[in-house]
Backbone bond lengths (Angstrom), bond angles and torsions (degrees), N, CA, C in turn:
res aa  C-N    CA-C-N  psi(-1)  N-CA   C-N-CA  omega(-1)  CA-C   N-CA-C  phi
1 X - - - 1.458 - - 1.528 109.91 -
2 X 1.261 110.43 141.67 2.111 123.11 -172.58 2.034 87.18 -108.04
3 X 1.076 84.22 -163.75 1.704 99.40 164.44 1.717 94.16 178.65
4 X 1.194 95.63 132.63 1.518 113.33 162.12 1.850 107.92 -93.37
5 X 1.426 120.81 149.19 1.377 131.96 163.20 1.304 132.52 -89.58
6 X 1.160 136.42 126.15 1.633 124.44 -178.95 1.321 89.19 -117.81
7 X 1.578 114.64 129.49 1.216 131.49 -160.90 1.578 100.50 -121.56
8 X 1.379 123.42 119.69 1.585 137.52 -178.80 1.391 111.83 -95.01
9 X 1.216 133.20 122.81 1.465 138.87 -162.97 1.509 109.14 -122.74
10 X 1.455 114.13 147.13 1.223 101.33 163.63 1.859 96.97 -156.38
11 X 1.421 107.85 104.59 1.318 116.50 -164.76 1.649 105.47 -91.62
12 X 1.015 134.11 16.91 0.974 117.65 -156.17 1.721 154.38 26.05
13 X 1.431 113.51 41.91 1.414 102.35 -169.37 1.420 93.14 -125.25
14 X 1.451 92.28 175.48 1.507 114.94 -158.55 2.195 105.31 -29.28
15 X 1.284 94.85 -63.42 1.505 101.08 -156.30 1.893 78.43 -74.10
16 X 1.153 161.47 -73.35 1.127 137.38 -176.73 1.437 117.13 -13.08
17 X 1.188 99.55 -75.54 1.725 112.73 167.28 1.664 113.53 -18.56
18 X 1.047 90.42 -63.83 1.406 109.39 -167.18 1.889 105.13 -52.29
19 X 1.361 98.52 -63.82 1.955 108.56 175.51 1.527 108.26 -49.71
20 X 1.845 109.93 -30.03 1.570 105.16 -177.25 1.527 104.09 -58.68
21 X 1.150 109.31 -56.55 1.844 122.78 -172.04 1.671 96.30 -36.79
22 X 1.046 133.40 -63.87 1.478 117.53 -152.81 1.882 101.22 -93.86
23 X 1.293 106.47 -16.36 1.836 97.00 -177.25 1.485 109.84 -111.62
24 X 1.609 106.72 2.62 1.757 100.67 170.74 1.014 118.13 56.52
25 X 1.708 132.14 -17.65 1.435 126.08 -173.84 1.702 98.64 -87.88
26 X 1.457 103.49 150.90 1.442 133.92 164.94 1.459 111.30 -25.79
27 X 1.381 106.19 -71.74 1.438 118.66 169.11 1.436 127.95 -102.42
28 X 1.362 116.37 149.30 1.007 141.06 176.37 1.318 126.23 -106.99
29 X 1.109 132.10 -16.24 1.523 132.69 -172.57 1.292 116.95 -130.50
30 X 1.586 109.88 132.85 1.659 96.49 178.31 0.980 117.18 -141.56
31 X 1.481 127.31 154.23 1.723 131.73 -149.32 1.249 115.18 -150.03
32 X 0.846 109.25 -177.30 1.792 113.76 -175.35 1.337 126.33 -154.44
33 X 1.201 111.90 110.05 1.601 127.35 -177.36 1.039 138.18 -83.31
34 X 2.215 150.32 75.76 1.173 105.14 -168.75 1.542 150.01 -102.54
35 X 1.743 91.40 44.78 1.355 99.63 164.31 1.708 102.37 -141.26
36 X 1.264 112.19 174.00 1.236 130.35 170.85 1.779 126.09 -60.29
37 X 1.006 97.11 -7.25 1.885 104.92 175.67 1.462 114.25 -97.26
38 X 1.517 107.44 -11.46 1.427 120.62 -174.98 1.620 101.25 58.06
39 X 0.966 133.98 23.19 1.574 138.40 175.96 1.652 105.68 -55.44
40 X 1.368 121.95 -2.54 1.113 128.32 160.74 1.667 122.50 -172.21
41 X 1.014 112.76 132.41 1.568 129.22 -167.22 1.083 112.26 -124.63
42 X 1.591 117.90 111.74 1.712 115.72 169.78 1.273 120.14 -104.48
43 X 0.952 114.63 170.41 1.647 123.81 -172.30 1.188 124.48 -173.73
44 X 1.160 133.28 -136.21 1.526 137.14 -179.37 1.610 91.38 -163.14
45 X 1.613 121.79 140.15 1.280 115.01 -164.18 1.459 114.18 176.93
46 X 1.261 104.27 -149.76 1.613 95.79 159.16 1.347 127.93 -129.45
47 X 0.914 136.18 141.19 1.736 138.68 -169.00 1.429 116.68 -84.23
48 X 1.505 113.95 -17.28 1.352 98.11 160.71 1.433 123.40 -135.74
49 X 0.788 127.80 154.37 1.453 119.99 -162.09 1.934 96.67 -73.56
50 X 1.199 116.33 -54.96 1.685 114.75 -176.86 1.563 118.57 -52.33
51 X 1.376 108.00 -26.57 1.482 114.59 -176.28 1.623 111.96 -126.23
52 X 1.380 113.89 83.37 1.203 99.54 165.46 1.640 162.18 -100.56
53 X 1.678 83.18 42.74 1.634 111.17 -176.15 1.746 92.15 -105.18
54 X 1.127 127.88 -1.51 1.713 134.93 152.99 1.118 105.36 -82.49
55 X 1.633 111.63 81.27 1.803 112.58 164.54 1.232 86.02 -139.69
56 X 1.544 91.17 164.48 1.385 134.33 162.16 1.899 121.25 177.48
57 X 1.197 98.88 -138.86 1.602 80.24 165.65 1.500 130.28 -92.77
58 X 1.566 93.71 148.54 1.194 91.90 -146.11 1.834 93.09 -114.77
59 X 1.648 147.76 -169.31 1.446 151.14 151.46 1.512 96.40 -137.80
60 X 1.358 121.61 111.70 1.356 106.19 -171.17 1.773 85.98 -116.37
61 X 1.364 107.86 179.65 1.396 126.77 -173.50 2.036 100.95 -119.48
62 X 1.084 98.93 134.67 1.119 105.83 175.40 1.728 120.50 -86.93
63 X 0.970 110.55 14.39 1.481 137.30 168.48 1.804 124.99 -141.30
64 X 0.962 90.62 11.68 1.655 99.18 175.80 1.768 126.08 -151.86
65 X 0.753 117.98 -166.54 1.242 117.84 170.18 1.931 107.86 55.30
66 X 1.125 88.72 -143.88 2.083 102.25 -175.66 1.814 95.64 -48.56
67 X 1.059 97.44 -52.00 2.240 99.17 -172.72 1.693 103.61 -56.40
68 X 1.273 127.28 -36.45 1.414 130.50 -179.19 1.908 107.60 -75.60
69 X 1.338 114.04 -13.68 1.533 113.56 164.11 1.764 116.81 -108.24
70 X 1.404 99.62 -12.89 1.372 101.04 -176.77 1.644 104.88 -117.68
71 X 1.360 102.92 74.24 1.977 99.52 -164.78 1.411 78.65 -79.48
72 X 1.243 178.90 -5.35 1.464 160.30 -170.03 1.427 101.63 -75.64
73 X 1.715 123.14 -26.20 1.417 120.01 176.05 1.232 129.89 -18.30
74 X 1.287 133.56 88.01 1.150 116.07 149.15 1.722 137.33 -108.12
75 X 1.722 114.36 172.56 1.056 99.02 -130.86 1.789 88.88 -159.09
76 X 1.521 118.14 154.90 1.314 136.06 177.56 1.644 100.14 -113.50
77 X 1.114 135.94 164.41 1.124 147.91 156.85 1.666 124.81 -140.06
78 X 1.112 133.42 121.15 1.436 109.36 171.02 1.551 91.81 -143.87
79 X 1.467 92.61 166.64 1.930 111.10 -172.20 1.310 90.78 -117.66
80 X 1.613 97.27 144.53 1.379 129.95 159.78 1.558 112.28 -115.54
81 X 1.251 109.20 122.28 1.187 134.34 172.50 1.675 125.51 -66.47
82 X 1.231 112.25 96.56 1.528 102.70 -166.87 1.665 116.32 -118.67
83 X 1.311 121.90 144.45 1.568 102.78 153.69 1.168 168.21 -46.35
84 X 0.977 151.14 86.39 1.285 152.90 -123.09 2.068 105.82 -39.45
85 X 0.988 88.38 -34.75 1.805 81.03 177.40 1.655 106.11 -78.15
86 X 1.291 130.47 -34.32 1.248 128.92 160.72 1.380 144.04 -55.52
87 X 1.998 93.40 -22.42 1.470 84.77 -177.74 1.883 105.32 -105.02
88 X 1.364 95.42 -0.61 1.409 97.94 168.37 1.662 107.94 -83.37
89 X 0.811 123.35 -55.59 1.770 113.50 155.60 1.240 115.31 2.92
90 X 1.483 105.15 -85.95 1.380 120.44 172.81 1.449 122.07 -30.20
91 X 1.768 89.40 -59.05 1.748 94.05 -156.18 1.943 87.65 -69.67
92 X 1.168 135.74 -14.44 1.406 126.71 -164.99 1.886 92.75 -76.37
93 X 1.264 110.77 -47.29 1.877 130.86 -168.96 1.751 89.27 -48.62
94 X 1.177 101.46 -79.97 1.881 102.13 179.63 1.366 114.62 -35.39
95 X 1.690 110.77 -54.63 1.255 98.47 -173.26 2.053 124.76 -55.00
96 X 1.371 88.86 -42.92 1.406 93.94 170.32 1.350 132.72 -55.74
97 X 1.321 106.84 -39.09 1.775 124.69 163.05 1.833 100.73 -56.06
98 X 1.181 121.85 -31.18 1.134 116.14 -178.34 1.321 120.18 -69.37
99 X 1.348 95.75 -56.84 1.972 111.13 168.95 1.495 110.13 -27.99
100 X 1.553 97.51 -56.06 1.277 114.54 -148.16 1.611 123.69 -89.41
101 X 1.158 90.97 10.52 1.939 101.20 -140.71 1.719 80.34 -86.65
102 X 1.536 159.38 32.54 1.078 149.42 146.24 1.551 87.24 -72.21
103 X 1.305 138.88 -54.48 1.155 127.82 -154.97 1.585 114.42 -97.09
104 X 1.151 126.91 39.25 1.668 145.27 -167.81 1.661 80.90 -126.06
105 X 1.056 92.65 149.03 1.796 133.00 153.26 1.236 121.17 -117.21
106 X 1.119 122.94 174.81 1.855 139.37 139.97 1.201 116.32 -64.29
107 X 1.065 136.95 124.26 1.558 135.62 -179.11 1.874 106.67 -98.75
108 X 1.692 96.18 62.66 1.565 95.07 172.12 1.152 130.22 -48.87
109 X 1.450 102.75 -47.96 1.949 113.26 168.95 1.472 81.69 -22.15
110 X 1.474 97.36 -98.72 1.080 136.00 -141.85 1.726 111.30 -29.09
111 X 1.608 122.68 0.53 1.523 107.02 -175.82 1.739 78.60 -99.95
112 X 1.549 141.60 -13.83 1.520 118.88 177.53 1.192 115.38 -57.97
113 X 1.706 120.90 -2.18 1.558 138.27 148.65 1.846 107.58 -5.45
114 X 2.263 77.04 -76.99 1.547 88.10 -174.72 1.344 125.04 -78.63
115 X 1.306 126.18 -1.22 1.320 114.90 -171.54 1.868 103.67 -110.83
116 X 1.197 107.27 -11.25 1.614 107.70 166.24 1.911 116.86 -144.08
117 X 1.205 100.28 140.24 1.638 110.68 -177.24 1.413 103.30 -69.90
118 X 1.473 98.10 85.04 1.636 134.21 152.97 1.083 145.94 -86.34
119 X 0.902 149.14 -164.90 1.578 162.56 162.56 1.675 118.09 -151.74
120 X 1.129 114.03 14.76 1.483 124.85 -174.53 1.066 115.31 -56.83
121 X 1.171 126.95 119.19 1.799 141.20 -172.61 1.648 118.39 -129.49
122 X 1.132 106.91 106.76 2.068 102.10 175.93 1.436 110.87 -85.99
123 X 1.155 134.32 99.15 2.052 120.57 175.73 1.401 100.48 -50.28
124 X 1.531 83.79 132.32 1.595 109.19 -173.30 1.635 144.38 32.05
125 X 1.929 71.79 64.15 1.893 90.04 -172.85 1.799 71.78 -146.70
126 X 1.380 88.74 154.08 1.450 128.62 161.46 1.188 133.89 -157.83
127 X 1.490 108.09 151.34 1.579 101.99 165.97 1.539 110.51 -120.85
128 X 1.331 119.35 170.77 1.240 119.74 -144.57 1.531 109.82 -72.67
129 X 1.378 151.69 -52.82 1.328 128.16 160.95 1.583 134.03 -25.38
130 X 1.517 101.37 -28.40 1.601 124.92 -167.21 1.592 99.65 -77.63
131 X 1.143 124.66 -31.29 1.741 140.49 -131.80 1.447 72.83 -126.80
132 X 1.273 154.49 -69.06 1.218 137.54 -177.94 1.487 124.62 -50.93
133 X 1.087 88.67 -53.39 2.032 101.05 179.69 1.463 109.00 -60.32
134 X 1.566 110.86 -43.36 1.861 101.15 156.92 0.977 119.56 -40.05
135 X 1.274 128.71 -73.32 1.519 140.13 -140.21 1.485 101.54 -71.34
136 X 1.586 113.61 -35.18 1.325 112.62 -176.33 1.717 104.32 -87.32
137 X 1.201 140.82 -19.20 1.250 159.93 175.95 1.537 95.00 -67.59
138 X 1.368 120.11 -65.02 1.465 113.06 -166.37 1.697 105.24 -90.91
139 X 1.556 108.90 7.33 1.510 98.94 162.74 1.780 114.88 -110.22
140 X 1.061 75.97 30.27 1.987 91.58 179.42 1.268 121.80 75.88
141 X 1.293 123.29 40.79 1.384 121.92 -153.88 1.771 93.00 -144.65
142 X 1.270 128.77 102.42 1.449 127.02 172.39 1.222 95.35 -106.09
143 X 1.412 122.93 102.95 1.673 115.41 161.39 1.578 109.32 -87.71
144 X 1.164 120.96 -43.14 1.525 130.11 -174.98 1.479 102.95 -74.51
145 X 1.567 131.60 140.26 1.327 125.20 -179.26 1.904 88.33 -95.67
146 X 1.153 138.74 41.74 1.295 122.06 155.33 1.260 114.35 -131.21
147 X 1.632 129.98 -173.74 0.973 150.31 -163.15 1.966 96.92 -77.03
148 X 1.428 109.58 154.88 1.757 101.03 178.77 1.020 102.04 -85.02
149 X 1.751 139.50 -46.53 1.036 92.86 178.88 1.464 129.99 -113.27
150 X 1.596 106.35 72.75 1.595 138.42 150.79 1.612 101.42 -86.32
151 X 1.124 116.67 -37.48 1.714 128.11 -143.99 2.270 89.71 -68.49
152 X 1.110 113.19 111.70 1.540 103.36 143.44 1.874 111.22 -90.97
153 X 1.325 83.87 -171.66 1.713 101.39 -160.21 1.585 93.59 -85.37
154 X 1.223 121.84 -23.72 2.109 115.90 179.53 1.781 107.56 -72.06
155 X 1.671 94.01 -29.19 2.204 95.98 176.57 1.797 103.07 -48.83
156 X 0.982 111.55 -65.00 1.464 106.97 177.10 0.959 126.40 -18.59
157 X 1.640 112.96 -58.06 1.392 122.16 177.80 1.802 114.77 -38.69
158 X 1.452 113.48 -42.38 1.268 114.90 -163.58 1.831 101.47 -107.73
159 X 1.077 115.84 22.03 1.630 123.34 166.47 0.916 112.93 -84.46
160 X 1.706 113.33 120.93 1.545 135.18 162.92 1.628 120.96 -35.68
161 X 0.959 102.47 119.55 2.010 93.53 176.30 1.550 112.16 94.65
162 X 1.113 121.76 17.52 1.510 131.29 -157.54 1.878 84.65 -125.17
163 X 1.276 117.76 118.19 1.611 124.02 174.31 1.195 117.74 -113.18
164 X 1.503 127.02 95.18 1.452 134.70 -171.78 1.553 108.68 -36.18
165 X 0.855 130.46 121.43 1.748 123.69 161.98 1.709 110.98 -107.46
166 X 1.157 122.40 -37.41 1.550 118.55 -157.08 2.040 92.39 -136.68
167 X 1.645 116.72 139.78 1.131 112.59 163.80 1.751 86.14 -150.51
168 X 1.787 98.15 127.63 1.881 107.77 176.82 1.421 98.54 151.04
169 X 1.428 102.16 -155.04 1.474 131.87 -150.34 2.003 81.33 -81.70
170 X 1.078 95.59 132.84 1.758 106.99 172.31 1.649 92.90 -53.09
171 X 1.458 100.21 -69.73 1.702 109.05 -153.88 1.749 98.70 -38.94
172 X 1.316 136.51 -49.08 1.410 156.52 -143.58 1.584 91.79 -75.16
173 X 1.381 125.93 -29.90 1.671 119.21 -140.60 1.556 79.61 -83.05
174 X 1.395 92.23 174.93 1.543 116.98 -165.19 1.376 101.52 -177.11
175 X 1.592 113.59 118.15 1.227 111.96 -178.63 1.483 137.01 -77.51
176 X 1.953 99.89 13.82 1.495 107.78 156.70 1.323 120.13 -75.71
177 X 1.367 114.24 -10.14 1.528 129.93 -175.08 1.953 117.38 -44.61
């Protein structure tokens, strides 16, 4: 057995802020790890911290990058435990998003999701709950009974098979935790 991480963020800045106001949940951001050190986290997001209408997919470092200017991060973590043919799935889904990620967007539409009873879809844009629930969707893994991009980053919280390991300050976590 592997386990992949889905990592819950809540950095506080403006447009965070902003997603807090209408979904009330803690966190806002969600990512995906496939090991326990978080030595790398993908998602869909933004690439620079000054401009954040420059997103798409993103590999962030859990010690560098946006988390090394935004130490206030905090953050949930929990592991899912998968089979070895499943979590290579996965790790194949990321990799390809990786290849590919010149041709990914942000799927801005796509958060008027939450603020009106839609179905709004951009081809090949996402935002980061959406981009998780794929990857785990097309690596055989439906934890959420909805569509990804229905999925915000608080559904997680209440997904079956999901084992809390870490709740705090990003910078603090430690995967003896």
């Amino acid at each position: 057995m592997k386990a992949v991480y889905i990592v819950l963020t809540d950095t506080g800045t403006l447009f965070t802020r902003m997603i807090k106001r209408f979904t009330k949940a803690p966190y806002n951001h969600a990512s995906i790890a496939l090991d326990g050190e978080l030595a790398d986290i993908y998602s869909f997001g933004r690439k620079s911290l000054r401009l954040p209408w420059n997103a798409g997919f993103v590999r962030e470092r859990r010690d560098g990058g946006i988390y090394v200017v935004l130490k206030r991060t905090t953050c949930v973590v929990y592991e899912l435990r998968l089979d070895d043919e499943r979590y290579e799935r996965v790790v194949r889904e990321i990799e390809r998003f990786e290849r590919e990620a010149d041709r990914y967007g942000y799927n801005f539409l796509g958060l008027l999701n939450f603020l009106f009873p839609t179905e709004l879809r951009n081809r090949d844009s996402y935002f980061c709950s959406e981009f998780v629930a794929t990857v785990l969707r097309n690596g055989g893994i439906d934890l959420l009974k909805k569509p990804p991009n229905a999925t915000a980053p608080h559904d997680f919280m209440a997904a079956q098979g999901l084992r809390p390991v870490y709740e705090g300050p990003l910078a603090a976590y430690s995967h003896s935790c």
